[in-house]
C-alpha positions in Angstrom: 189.5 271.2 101.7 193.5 270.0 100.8 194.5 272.3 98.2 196.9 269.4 97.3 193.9 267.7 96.3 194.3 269.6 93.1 197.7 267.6 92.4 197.2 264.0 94.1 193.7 263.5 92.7 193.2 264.3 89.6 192.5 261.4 87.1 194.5 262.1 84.1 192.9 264.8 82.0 189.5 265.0 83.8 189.6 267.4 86.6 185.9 266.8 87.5 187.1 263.4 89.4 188.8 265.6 92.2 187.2 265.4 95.8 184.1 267.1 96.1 185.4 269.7 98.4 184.8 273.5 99.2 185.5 275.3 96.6 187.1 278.1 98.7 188.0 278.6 102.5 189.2 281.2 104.8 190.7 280.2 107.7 192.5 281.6 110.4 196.0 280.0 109.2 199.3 281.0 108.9 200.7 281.7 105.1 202.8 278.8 105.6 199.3 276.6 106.5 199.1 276.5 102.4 201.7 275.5 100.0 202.5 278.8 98.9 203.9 280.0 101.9 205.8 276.8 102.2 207.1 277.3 98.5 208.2 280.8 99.2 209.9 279.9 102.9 211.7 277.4 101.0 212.9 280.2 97.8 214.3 282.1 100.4 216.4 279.7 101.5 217.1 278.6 98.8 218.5 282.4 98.2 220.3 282.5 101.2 222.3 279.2 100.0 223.0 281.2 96.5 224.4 284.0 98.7 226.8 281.7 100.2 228.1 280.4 97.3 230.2 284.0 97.1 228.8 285.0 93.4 228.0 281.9 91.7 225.5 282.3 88.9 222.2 280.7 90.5 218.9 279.7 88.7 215.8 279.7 90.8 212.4 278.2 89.7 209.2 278.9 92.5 205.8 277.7 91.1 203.2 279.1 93.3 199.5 277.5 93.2 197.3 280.4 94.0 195.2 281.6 92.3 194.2 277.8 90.9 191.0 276.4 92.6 190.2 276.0 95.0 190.5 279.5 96.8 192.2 278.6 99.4 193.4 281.7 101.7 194.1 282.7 104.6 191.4 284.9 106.9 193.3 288.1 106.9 193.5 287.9 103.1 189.4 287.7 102.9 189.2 290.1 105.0 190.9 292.9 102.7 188.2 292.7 100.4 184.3 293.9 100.5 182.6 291.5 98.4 179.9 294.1 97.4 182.6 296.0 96.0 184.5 293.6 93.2 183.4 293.6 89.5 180.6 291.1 88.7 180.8 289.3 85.2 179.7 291.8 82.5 178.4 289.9 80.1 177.0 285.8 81.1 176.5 284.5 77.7 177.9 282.7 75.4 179.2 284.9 72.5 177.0 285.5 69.9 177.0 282.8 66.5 179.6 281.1 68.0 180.4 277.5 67.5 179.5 274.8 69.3 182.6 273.3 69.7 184.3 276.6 71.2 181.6 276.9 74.3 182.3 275.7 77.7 180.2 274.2 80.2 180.8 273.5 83.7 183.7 272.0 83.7 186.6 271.8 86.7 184.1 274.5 88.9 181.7 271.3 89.0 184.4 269.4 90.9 183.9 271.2 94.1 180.7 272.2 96.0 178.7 273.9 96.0 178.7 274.7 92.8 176.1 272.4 91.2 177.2 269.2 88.2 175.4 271.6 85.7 177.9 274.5 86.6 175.0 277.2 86.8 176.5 279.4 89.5 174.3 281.9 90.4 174.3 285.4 91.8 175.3 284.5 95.2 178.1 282.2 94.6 179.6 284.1 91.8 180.7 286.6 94.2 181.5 284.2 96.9 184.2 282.8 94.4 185.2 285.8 93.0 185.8 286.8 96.5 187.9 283.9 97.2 190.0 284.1 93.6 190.7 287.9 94.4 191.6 286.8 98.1 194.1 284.1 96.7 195.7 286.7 94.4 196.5 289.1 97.2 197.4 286.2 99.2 200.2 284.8 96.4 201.3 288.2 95.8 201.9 288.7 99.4 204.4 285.6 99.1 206.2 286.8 96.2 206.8 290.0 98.0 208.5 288.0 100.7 211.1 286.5 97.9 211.3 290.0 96.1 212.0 291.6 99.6 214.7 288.6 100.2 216.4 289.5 97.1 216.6 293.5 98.5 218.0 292.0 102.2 220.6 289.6 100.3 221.9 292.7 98.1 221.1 290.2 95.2 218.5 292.2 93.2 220.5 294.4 91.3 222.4 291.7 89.6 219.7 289.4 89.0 216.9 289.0 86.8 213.1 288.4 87.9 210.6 287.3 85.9 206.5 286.1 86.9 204.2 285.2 84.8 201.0 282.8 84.6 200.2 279.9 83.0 196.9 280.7 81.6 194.6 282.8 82.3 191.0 282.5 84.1 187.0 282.9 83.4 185.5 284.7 86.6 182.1 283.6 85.2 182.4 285.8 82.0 180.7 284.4 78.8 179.0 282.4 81.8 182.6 280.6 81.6 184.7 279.6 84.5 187.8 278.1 85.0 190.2 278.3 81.6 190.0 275.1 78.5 188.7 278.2 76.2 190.4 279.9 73.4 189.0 283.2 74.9 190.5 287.0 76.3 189.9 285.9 79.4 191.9 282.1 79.0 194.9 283.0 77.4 195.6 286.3 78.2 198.4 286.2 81.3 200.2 288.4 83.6 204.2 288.4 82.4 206.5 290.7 84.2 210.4 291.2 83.8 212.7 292.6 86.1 215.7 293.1 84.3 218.4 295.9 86.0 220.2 298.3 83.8 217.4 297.2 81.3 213.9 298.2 82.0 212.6 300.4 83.3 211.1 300.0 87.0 207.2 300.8 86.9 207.2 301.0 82.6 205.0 298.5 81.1 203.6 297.8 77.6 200.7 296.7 75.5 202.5 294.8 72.9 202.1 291.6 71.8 204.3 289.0 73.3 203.7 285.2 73.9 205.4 282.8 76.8 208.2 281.0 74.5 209.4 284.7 74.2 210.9 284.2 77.6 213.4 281.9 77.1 215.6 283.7 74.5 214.5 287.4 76.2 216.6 285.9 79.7 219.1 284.6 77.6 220.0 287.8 76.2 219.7 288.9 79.3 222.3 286.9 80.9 224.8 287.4 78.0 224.3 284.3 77.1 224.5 283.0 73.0 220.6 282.7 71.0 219.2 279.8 72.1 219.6 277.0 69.3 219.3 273.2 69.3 217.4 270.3 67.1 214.4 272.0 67.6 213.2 276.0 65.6 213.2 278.1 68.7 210.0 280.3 68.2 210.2 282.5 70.9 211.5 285.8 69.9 213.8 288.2 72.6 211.6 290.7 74.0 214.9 292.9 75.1 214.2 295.8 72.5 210.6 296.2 74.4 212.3 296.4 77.7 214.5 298.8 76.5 211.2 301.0 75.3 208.2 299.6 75.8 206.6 301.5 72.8 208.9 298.9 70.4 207.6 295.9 69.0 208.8 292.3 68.1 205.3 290.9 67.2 202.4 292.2 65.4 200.7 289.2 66.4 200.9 286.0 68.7 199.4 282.9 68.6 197.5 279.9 70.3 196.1 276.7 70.8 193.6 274.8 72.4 192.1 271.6 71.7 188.8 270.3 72.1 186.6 267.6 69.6 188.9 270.1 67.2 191.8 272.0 67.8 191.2 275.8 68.0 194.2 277.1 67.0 194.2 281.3 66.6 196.3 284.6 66.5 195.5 287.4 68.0 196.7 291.1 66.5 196.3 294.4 68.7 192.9 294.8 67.4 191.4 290.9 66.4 191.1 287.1 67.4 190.7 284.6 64.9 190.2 281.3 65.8 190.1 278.2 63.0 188.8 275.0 64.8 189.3 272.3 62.2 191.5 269.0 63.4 194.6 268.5 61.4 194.4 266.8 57.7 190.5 267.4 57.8 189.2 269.7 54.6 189.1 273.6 55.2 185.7 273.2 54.3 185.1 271.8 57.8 186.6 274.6 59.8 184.7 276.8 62.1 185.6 279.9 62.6 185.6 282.9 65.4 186.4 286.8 64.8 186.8 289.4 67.5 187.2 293.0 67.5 188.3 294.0 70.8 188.2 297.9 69.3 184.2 297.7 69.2 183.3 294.3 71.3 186.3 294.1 74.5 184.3 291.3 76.2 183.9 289.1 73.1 179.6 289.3 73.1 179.7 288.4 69.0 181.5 286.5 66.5 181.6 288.6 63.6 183.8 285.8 61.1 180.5 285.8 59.1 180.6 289.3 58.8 183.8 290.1 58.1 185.2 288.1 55.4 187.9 290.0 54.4 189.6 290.2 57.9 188.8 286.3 58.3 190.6 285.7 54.8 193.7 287.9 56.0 194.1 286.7 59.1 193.9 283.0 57.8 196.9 284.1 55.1 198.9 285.2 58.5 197.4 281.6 60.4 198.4 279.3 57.9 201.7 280.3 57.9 202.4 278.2 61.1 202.7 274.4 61.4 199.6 272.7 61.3 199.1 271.7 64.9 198.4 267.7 65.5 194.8 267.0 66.7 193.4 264.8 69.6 191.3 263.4 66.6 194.0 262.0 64.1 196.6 260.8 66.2 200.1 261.8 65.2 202.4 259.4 62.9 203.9 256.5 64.5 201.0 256.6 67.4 199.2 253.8 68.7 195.3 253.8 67.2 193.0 255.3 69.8 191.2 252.1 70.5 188.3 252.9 72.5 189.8 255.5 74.4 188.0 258.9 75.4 189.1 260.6 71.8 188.0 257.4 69.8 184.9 258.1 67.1 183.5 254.3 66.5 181.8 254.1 63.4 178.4 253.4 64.0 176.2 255.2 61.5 173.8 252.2 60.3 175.1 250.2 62.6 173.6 247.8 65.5 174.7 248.8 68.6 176.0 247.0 71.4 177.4 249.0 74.9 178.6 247.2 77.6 179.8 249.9 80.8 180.7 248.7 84.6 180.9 251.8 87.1 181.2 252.1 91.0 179.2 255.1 92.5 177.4 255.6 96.0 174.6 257.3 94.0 175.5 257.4 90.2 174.4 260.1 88.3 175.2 261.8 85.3 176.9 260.6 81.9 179.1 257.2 81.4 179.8 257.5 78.1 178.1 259.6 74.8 178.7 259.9 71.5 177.2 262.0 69.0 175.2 265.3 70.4 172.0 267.5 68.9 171.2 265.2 65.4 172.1 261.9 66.0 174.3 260.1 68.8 173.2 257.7 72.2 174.5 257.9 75.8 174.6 255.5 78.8 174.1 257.5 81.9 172.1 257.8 85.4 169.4 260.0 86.6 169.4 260.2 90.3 170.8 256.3 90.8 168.5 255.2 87.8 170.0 254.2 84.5 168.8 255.1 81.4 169.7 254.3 77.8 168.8 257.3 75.2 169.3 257.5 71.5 168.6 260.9 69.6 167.6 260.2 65.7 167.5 263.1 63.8 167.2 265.3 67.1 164.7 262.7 68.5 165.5 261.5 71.6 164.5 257.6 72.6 165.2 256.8 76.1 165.0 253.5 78.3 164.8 254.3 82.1 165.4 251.5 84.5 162.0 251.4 87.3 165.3 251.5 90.2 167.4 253.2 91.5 170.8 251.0 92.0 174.5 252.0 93.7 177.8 250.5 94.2 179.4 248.2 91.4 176.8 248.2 88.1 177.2 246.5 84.6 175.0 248.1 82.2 174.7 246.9 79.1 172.3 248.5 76.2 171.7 247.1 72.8 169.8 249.3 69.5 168.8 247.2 66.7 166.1 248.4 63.9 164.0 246.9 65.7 164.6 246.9 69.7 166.3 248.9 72.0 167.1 246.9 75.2 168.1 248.2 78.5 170.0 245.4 81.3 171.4 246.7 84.6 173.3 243.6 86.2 172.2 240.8 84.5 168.4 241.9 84.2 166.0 243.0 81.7 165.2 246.6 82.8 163.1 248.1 79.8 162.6 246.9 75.9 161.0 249.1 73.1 160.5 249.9 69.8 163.7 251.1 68.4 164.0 254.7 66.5 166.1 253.0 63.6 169.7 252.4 63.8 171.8 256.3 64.2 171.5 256.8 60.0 175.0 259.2 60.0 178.3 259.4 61.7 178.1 261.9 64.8 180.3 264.6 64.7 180.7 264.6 68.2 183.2 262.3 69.3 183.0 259.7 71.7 183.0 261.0 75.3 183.7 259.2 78.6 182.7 260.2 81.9 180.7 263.1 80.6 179.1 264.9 77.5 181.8 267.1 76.0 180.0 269.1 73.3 175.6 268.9 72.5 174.0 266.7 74.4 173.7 263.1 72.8 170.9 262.4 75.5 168.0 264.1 76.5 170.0 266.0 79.2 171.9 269.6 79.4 175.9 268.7 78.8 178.1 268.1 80.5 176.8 266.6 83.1 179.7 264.9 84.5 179.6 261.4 86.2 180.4 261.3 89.5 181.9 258.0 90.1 184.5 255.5 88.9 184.4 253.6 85.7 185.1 250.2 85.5 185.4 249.0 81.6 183.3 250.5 79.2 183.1 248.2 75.6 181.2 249.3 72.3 180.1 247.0 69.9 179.5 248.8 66.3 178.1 246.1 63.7 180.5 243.2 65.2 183.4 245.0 63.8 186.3 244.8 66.2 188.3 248.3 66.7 191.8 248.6 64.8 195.0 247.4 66.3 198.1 248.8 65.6 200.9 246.8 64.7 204.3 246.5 66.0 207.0 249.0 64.8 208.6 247.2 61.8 212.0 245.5 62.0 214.8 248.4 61.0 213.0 250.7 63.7 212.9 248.3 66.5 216.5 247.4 65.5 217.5 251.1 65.6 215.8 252.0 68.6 217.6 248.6 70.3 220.6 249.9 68.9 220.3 253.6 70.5 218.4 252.9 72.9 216.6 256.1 73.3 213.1 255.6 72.9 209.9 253.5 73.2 209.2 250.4 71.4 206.2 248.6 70.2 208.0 244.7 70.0 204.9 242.4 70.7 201.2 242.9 69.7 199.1 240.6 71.9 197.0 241.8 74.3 199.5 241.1 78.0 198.8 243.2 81.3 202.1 243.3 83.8 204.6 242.1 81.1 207.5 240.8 82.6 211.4 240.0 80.5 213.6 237.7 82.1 216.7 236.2 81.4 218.3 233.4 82.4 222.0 233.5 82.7 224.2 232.3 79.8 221.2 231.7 78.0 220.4 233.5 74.8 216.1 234.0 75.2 214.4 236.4 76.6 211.5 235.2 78.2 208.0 237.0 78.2 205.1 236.4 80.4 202.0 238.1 81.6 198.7 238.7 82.4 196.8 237.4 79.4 194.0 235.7 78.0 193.6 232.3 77.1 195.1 231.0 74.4 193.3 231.3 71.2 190.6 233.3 73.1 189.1 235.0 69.8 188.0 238.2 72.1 191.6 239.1 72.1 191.0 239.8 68.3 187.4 241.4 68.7 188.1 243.1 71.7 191.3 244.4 71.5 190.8 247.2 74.0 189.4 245.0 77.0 190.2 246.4 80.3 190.9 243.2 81.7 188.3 244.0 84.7 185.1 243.3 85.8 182.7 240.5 84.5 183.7 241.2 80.8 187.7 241.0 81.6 189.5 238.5 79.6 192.1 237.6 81.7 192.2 233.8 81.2 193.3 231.4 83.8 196.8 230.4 81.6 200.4 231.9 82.0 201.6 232.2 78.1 205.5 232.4 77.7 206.9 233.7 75.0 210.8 233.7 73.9 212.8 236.0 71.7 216.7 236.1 71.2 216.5 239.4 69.7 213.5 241.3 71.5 211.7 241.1 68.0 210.7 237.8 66.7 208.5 235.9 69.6 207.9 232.6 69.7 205.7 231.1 72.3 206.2 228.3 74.4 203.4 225.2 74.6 201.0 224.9 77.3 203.4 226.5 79.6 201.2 227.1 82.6 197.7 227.4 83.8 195.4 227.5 87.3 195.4 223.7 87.1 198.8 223.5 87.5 199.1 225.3 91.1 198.4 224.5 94.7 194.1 226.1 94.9 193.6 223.5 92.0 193.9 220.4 94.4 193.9 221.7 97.3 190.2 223.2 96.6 189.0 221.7 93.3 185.3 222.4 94.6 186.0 226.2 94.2 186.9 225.4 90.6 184.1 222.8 89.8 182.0 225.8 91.2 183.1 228.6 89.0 182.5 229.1 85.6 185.9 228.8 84.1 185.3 232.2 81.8 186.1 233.5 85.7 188.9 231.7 86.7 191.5 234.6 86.9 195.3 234.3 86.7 197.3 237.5 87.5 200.8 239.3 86.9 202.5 235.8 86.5 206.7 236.1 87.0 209.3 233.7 85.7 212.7 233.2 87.7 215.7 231.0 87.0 216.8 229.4 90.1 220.3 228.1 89.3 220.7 226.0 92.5 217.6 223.6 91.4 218.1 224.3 87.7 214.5 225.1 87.8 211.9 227.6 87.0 210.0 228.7 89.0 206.5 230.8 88.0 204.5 232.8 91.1 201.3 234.7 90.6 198.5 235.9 92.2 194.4 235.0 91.5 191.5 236.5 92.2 189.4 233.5 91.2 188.3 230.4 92.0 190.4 230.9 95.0 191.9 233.8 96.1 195.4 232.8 96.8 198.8 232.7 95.1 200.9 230.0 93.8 204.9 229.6 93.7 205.1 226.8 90.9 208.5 224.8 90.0 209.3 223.2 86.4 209.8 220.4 86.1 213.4 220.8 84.6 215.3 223.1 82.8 212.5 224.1 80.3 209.6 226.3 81.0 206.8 223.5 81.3 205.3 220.5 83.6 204.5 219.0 85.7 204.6 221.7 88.0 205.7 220.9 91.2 204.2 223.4 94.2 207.1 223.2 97.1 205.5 225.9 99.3 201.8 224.4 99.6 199.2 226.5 100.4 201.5 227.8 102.9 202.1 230.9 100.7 198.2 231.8 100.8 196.7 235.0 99.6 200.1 236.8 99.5 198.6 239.6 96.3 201.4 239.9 93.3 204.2 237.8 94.8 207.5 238.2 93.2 210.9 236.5 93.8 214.6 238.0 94.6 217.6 236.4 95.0 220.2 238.2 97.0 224.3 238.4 96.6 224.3 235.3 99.4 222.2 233.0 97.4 219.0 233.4 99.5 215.8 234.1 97.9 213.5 236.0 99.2 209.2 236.5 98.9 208.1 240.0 98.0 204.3 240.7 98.0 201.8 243.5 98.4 203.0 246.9 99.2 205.4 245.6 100.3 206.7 242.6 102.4 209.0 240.7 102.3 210.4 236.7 103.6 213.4 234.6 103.2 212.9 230.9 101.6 214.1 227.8 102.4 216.8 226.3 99.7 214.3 224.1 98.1 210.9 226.5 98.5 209.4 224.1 101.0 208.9 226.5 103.7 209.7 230.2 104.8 213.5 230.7 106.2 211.9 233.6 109.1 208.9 235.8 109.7 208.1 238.8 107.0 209.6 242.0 107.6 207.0 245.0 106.2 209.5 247.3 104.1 208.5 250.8 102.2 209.5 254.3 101.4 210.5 257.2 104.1 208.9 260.0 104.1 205.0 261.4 103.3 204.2 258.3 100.8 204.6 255.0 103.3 203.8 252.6 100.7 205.3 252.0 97.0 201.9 252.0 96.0 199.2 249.4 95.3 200.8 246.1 94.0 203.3 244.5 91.6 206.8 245.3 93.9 209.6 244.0 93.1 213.3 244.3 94.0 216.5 244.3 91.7 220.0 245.2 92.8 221.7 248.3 90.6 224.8 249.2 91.3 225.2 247.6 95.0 221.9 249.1 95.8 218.6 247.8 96.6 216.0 249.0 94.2 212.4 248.6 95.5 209.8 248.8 92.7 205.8 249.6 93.1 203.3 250.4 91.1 200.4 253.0 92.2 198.0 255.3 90.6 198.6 258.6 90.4 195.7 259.5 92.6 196.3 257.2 95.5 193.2 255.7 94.6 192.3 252.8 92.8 191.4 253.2 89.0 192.3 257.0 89.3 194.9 258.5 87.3 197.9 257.3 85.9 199.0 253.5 86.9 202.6 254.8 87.5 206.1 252.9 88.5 207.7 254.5 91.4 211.2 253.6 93.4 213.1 253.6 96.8 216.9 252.4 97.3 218.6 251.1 100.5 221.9 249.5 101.5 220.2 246.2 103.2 216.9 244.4 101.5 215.1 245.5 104.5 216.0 249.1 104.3 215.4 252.0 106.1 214.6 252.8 102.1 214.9 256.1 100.5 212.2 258.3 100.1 209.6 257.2 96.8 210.8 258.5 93.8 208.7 258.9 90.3 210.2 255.7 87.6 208.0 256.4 84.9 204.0 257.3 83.9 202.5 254.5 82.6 204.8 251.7 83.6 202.2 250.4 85.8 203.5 246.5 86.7 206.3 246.9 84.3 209.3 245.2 84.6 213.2 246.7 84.4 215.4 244.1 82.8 219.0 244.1 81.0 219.8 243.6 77.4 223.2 241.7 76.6 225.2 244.8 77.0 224.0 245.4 80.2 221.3 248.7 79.6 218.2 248.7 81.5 214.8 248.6 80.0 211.4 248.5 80.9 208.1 246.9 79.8 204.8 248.4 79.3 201.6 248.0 78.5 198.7 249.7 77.1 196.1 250.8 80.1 192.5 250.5 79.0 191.5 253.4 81.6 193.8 255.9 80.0 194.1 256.9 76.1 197.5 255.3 74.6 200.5 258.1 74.4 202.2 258.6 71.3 205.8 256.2 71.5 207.4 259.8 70.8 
């Protein structure tokens, strides 16, 4: 197991995609083997530099991993621990008349073996990895000792303040609950310790109330320094008077959130929880609610709201008092529409249905996508390789199994009538039957991808998470195509431009890899990117399109657009297209063999090359012919007849760009990354390619779409990866090296920006830099705030 597994390979917001590794080890290692030990190695030195500095006010923050999963510790850590001995769960159900939407199952604990998909741990393993959480405690603690001890050898402790705390808490199978994502004790409630000299008292502690934005204004009246104020309500409040004598309070309550299909937000007093799970601007008549009383029920067995109206009503009076928290169900104002992400809620009550999903697994198993859950609702999802099509009608579940078992890339696709339900698994017909009747209500479960997040929509025990990648998912609800949102209007765009301080929505067509260009002296912006044919009415019904797989919409023409003000676009005719480049007639058999709905043209580029007046366009293509083309205009305009200088010479070089250096000589970029000089007029390569990247631990930029700019008599290399380091997984990040000569050494790879994937940095007029974006169809849209 790599504990840094935990932060290189997580796909954005679903833990259960990380390697299915050991959940714990114990090795004989050193401390510095792991990170912590690494991490606090380096906060001593860190100290020791302070120290030099002769008195200099320092500020020091060490995150340590442990105790996160997976339990990861060294031998001699195990070893001061008897398993037999440590405190088993006391209670391994869910809480009594609690709501569905506050239970957890499985969960991250699925993501590593052996722990099974369904997150049933039994006897055994529960104190295996109770063993190992209890063994990474002692282990972390053991590492801040080594800092604390630091501070004592460096005389620096009396004159400085220390403070640890968590960032959640943790389920050890309580409530039959691991991991956190609850709004339980056992979640939220944290370890927060102050060392503060002259102030507290060494060895006191407290019971009172306190929550984690209290530490911010408690160290800065600690440090002398003013209240913290700003554009923003500080909330936390300064714990000082507690330190001083722990028996004073600030708080008679604190509060918290956690969302799920609704947000849970709650307070807890010295004696109660409450917890209201309603999403924001929905009725209070659909809230759920949870009460507590730690005074009789410490382990949170029953939720006694129904019980106890009065405490319910006065605990809501003390709830509502704080800002109504924004749910992952209504996006918040000025965000893009959810589309069909993972938080979307189609409408498909009465409804024909029609589900399209493309995965890659081994040996798929488990959910694809659900909606719905215990009354009404359908999923697409795999049992043992098989899949299988099920639609629940009033709690009645409907299933289509295919006869085989099937592996590697799969396109399902699954259609419910009131008459048929259909089941095809790559192209073929793999069961047909009478259909239950189109779903006759609105789920309340939302849509789910990758697993079942609340009831079970099929006939299956949720979660049951998938196990592999998915592809493109689309969902067709009574031919009615998803909302768009539109671009930002007019004054916003223009005050944004103006300030340029935040993100703006400027063009609403459906582009992958945008890329902005300028030509110099001229007053247009020029836009281009990976996009569907022109006119191509699936851009208006399926907004949301991935772009991959058989279903993609990429098109096999490169449409320009122009602006003079980065608001009002106006595109260019016929600019470009597959018939225009080298594959065309150098191989017209590949074409006249392809169905043109697969000819492919990728992240196409525009560059001005003053010394032919000329454009010229490159791109990459997946299909007919796997190659790239570097195309010149015919003149000054962006248009035919193309002209192809380079041939076929430039072959299957993947997202070529172009980059003309102080000297006048262009040069080829390509892949991740190399890089060639060209001849003057394109016809040929001036020398052999010369393989570039970043120093250090990541020796690539990433996966495609490089490109190089000069900024401030510095080479800026540009790459695009996933988050992961594996395709499909994560975030489709920007990252960046610098050097002093176009073939390096480069720096080390630095983060540009989440979700700027194959965007593009370019200048406005006045010289700022900017960078395009696009919306991802593997990732929900982000809010432009």
């Amino acid at each position: 197991t790599r504990e840094e597994a935990l932060f290189t390979n997580q796909k954005l917001g679903q833990i259960r995609s990380l390697p299915r590794g050991a959940a714990f080890e114990s090795p004989v290692a050193k401390d510095d083997d792991y990170a912590d030990g690494r991490i606090a190695a380096e906060t001593m030195k860190r100290l020791q530099a302070a120290k030099a500095r002769m008195g200099q006010p320092f500020f020091i923050a060490a995150g340590f991993v442990r105790p996160h999963m997976p339990f990861c510790a060294p031998k001699k850590y195990w070893d001061l621990y008897d398993p037999a001995t440590l405190p088993m769960p006391d209670h391994l159900g869910f809480p009594k008349e609690a709501p569905e939407v506050a239970l957890k199952r499985g969960g991250e604990i699925t993501a590593y073996r052996p722990v099974p998909d369904n997150g049933k741990v039994d006897t055994d393993l529960t104190r295996q990895l109770i063993h190992g959480y209890y063994a990474s405690m002692i282990y972390v603690d053991a590492q801040i000792g080594k800092v604390i001890a630091a501070l004592d050898e460096l005389d620096l402790a009396k004159d400085t303040l220390v403070v640890l705390w968590g960032d959640h808490g943790f389920h050890l199978g309580d409530l039959g609950i691991w991991t956190k994502h609850t709004n339980y004790e056992q979640a939220n409630r944290i370890p927060l310790v102050f060392v503060a000299p002259g102030v507290a008292k060494p060895g006191s502690s407290t019971r009172q109330l306190a929550e984690s934005v209290d530490i911010f204004p408690t160290l800065a009246e600690l440090a002398g320094l003013p209240a913290p104020a700003g554009p923003q309500t500080i909330d936390g409040l300064s714990l000082v008077p507690v330190l001083r004598n722990p028996e004073s309070r600030v708080r008679d309550h604190a509060y918290h959130a956690y969302p799920k299909s609704k947000i849970g937000h709650a307070i807890r007093t010295e004696r109660y929880r409450l917890v209201e799970w309603r999403n924001s601007g929905e009725p209070d008549s659909s809230a759920e609610y949870e009460l507590y009383d730690y005074d009789t029920d410490p382990v949170e067995t029953e939720n006694i709201a129904a019980k106890s109206p009065e405490v319910v009503s006065e605990l809501k009076a003390i709830l509502a008092r704080y800002p109504e928290p924004v749910s992952q169900k209504a996006p918040p104002p000025a965000a893009p529409a959810k589309g069909q992400s993972a938080n979307a809620n189609p409408e498909i009550a009465n409804h024909p249905l029609r589900i399209i999903a493309e995965i890659e697994s081994p040996m798929p198993r488990g959910v694809v996508l659900a909606q719905g859950g215990r009354e009404h609702g359908y999923a697409i999802h795999f049992v043992e390789g098989r899949p299988a099509f099920d639609v629940r009608v009033s709690g009645k579940v409907t299933r289509l199994i295919a006869k085989d078992a099937v592996r590697g890339s799969v396109k399902i696709e699954a259609s419910l009538t009131s008459e048929r339900m259909t089941l095809t698994v790559n192209g073929s017909l793999a069961g047909s039957t009478v259909s239950p009747g189109l779903i006759p209500a609105q789920p309340k479960d939302a849509l789910s991808l990758g697993r079942d997040e609340l009831s079970a929509a099929g006939d299956y025990e949720a979660p049951n998470p998938f196990n592999g990648s998915i592809v493109n998912t689309r969902i067709e609800a009574g031919a009615k195509a998803p909302d768009v949102p539109k671009t930002q209007p007019r004054a916003e765009i223009e005050a944004g431009l103006k300030t340029h301080d935040r993100v703006l929505f400027i063009h609403n067509a459906w582009i992958r890899d945008p890329y902005i260009v300028r030509r110099p002296g001229d007053d247009w912006f020029y836009l281009t990117g990976t996009t569907p044919n022109r006119n191509d009415p699936r851009e208006q019904g399926d907004p949301y399109n991935s772009g991959l797989g058989e279903e993609s919409l990429v098109g096999w023409q490169a449409n320009v657009w122009r602006s003079r003000d980065l608001i009002d676009w106006e595109a260019l005719p016929d600019s470009y297209s597959l018939k225009d480049g080298i594959w065309f007639a150098e191989n017209r058999a590949a074409f006249e063999a392809t169905n043109p709905d697969q000819w492919r043209l990728w992240a196409p580029e525009l560059h001005w090359i003053d010394g032919l007046r000329r454009w010229a366009l490159v791109h990459t293509s997946p299909s007919p012919v796997k190659g790239a083309n570097l195309s010149l205009s015919a003149g000054a305009e962006v248009g035919g007849p193309w002209a192809n200088p380079l041939g076929s010479a430039i072959g299957r070089r993947h997202d070529p760009s172009l980059f003309c250096d102080d000297d006048g000589t262009w040069w080829m970029i390509w892949g991740a990354t190399s890089i060639a000089p060209l001849k003057p007029d394109f016809s040929d390569f001036a020398g052999d390619p010369v393989d570039i990247g970043p120093s250090g631990d990541a020796a690539k930029m990433g996966h495609e779409g490089c490109l190089i700019l000069k900024m401030h008599d510095k080479y800026v290399l540009f790459g695009t990866g996933w988050s992961t380091g594996q395709m499909r997984r994560g975030s489709y990040n920007l990252y960046y090296a610098t050097a002093d000569a176009i073939s390096g050494p480069y720096c080390e790879r630095k983060f540009a920006g989440r979700f700027l994937g194959h965007g593009t940095p370019f200048q406005d007029r006045e010289g700022r830099w900017w960078c395009t974006a696009f919306y991802n169809a593997n990732v929900p849209p982000e809010s432009r705030d």
